[in-house]
N, C-alpha and C positions, 0 to 999 in steps of 0.2 A: 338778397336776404329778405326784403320786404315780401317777397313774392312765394317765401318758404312760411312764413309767419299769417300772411293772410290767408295761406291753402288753412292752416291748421283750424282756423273757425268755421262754422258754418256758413257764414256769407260768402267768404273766399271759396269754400268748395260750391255752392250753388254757383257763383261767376264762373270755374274755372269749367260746371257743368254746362252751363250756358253759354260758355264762350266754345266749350266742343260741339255743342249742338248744333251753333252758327257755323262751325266751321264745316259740319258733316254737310249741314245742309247745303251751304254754298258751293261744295264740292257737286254735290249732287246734280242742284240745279245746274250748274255748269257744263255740266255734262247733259244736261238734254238741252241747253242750248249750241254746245258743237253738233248733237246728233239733228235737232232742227236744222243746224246749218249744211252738216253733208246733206240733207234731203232738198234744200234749196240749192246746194251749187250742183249736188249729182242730176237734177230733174228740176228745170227752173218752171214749168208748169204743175209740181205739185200743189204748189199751193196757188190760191183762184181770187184773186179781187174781186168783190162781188160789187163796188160801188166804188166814184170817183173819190179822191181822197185828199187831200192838203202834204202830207206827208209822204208821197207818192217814191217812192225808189224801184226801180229794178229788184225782182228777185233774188235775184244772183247777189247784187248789194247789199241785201236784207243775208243771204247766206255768208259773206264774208264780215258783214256787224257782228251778228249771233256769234262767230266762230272766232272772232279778236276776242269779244267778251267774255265768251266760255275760257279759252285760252286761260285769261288775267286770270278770272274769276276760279280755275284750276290752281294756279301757283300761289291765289292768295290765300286760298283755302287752305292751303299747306301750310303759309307761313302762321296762320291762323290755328291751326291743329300743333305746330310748332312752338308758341307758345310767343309766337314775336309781335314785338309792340305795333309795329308798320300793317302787321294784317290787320286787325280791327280796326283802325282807322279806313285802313285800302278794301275791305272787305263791305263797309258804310256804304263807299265809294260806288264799289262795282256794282252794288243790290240797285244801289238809284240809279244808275248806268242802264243795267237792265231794265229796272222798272221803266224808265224813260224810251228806251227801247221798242219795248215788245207795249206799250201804249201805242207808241207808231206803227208798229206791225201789227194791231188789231183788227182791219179790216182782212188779213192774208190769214188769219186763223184765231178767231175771236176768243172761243174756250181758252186755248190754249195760253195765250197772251195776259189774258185775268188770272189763270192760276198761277204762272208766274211772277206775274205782279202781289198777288196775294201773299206767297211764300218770298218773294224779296222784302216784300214788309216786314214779315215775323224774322227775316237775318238779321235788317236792318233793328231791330227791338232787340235782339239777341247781343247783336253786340252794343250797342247802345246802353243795354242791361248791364254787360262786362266790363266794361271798361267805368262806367258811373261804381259797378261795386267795388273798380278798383283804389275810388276815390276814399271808400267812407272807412 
């Protein structure tokens, strides 16, 4: 009932915006990270180390991370577009997972790696945003 009451103001509809937003986007990004991963498990020399690294895994590794993650980061998106309390928390979750991630796989494709760090931030602020609006 609370949740009929706070759609009808304008703060409730700008959260219930912004908590779709988060969840389109997390779908999204999710989704180029399975498709990173088939490119690493189809072809483990696509992507090229150019420098020794601390964080060093196998390719192949890197293509089965990516593709657990994408995975979550698919269902939770759901749950998130669904309108359930566990995705914004779990969705927090997976954007830092990611972000934490593809930090470590920055030297196997650098561009790439920043822009998904960049857009796991602005989930991670989306829901962040949602969930605080559902406080006030």
């Amino acid at each position: 009932m609370s949740d009929m009451r706070s759609r009808d103001t304008a703060g409730g509809m700008w959260a219930a915006g912004v908590s779709a937003f988060a969840g389109i986007v997390l779908a999204t990004i999710s989704v180029f990270e399975i498709l990173e991963a088939i490119a690493a498990l189809a072809n483990d020399t696509v992507f090229v180390r150019g420098l020794n690294y601390t964080y060093e895994f196998d390719v192949t590794t890197w293509g089965w991370i990516h593709l657990l993650i994408g995975l979550v980061g698919l269902g939770t998106a759901a749950g998130i577009l669904m309108g359930q309390a566990w995705g914004g928390i779990l969705g927090i979750l997976i954007a830092s997972i990611s972000m934490i991630s593809n930090f470590l796989f920055l030297p196997y494709y650098p561009f790439w790696a920043i822009t998904i760090i960049a857009v796991d931030v602005l989930i991670i602020w989306a829901l962040c945003r949602h969930i605080m609006g559902d406080r006030d």
